[in-house]
C-alpha positions in Angstrom: -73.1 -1.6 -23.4 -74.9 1.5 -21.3 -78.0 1.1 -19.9 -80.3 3.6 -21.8 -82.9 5.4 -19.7 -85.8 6.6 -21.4 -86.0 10.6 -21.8 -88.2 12.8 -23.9 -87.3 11.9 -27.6 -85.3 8.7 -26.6 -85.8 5.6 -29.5 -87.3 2.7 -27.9 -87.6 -0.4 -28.7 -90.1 -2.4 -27.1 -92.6 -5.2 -26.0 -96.1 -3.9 -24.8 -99.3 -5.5 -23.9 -102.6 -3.2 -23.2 -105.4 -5.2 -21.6 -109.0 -3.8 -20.2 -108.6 -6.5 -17.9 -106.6 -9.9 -17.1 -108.3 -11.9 -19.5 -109.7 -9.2 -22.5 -106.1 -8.0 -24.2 -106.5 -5.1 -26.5 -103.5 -5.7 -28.0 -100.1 -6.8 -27.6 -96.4 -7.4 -29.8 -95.3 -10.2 -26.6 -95.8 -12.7 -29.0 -94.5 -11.1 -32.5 -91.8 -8.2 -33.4 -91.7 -5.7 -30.8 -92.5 -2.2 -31.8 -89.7 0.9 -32.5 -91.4 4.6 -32.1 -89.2 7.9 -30.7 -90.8 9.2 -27.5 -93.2 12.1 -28.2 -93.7 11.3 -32.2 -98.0 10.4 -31.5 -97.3 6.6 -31.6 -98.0 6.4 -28.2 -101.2 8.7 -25.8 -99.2 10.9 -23.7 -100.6 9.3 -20.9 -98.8 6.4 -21.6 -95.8 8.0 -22.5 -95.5 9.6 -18.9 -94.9 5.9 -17.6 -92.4 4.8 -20.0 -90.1 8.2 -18.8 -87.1 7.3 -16.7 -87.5 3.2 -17.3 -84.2 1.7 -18.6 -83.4 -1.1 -21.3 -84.5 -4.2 -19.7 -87.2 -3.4 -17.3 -90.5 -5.0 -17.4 -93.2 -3.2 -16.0 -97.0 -2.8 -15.8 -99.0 0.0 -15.0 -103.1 0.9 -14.3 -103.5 3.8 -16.7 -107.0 5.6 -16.1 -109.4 7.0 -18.4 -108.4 10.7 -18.2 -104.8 9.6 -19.5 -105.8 7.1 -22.1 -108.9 7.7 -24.1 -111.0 9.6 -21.9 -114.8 9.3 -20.9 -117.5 9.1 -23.5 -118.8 12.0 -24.4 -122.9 11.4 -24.4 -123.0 14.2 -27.4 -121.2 11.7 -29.5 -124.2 9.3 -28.9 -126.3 10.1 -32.4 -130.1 8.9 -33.1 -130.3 8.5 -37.0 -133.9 7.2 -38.9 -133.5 3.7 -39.6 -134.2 4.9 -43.5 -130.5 6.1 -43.4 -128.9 2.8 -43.7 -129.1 0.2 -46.5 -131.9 -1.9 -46.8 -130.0 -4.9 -46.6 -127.9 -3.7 -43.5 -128.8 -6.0 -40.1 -128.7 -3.7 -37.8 -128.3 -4.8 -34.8 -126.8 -3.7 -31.5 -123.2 -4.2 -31.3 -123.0 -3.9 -34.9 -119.7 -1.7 -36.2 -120.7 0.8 -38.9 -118.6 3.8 -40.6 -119.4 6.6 -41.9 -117.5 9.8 -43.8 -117.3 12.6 -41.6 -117.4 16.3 -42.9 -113.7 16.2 -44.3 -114.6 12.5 -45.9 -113.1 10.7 -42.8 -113.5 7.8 -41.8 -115.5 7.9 -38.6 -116.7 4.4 -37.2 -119.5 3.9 -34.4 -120.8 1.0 -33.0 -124.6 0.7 -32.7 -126.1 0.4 -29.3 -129.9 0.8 -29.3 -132.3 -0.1 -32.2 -136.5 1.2 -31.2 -138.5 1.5 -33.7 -137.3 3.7 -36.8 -134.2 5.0 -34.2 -131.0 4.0 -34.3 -128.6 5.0 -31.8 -125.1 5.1 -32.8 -122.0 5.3 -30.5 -119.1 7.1 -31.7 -117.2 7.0 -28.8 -113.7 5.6 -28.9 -114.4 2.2 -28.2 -111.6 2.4 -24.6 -112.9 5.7 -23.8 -114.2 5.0 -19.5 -112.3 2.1 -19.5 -109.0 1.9 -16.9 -106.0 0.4 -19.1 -103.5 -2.2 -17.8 -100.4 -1.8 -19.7 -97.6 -3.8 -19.8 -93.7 -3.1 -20.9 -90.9 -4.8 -21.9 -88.1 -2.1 -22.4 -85.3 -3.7 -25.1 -83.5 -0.9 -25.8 -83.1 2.9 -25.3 -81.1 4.5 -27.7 -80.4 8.3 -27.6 -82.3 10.9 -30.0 -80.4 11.8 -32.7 
């Protein structure tokens, strides 16, 4: 059996763990089915796919991934102040709180309160990782050859 090395379009197979920090994991497949995607196909952020490039099947590696290449800084314009009115009634709302709304096209957009004054209510749609420096961690399985 070769050694795959990953290339641009390469099938991987593998284990992954992304973590703000030691102790907060974002998500992780260590401890259930690793995950199968072809390099380049939007599974992964670019950013992240730049470190997987030129590992090989067995490797295990971890990597500090900053903002810029993950999900980038918040953007204070997606900070919106909506009347208090504008949500139900019998909504709590709270900072912290996750709400959703339909965007323009009927999209799901979710935001995450993060003020409440008076009749204002300041919602954040920022991604909730955007300013925050990754860790993630890989565990290559396989590497097989796009086909």
């Amino acid at each position: 059996m070769s050694v795959g090395i990953i290339a641009a379009d390469s099938k991987i197979t593998m284990h992954f763990a992304l973590k703000i920090s030691d102790e907060q994991i974002v998500d992780s497949t260590f401890d259930r089915s690793p995950v199968s995607f072809v390099l380049g196909d939007g599974n992964l952020l670019p950013g992240f796919e730049e470190y997987l490039l030129g590992l090989a099947t067995g490797d295990h590696k971890t990597f500090s991934v900053p903002p810029e290449k993950a999900f980038g800084q918040p953007n204070p314009q997606n900070m919106q102040e909506m009347k208090r009115n504008s949500f139900p009634v019998d909504m709590p709302v709270a900072p912290g709180l996750m709400v959703s709304f339909a965007d323009a096209q009927g999209a799901e957009l979710p935001g995450v309160i993060s003020k409440v004054e008076g009749d204002w209510v300041t919602v954040d749609f920022n991604h909730p990782l955007a300013g925050k420096t990754l860790q993630f961690e890989v565990q290559i399985l396989e590497v097989q050859d796009a086909d």
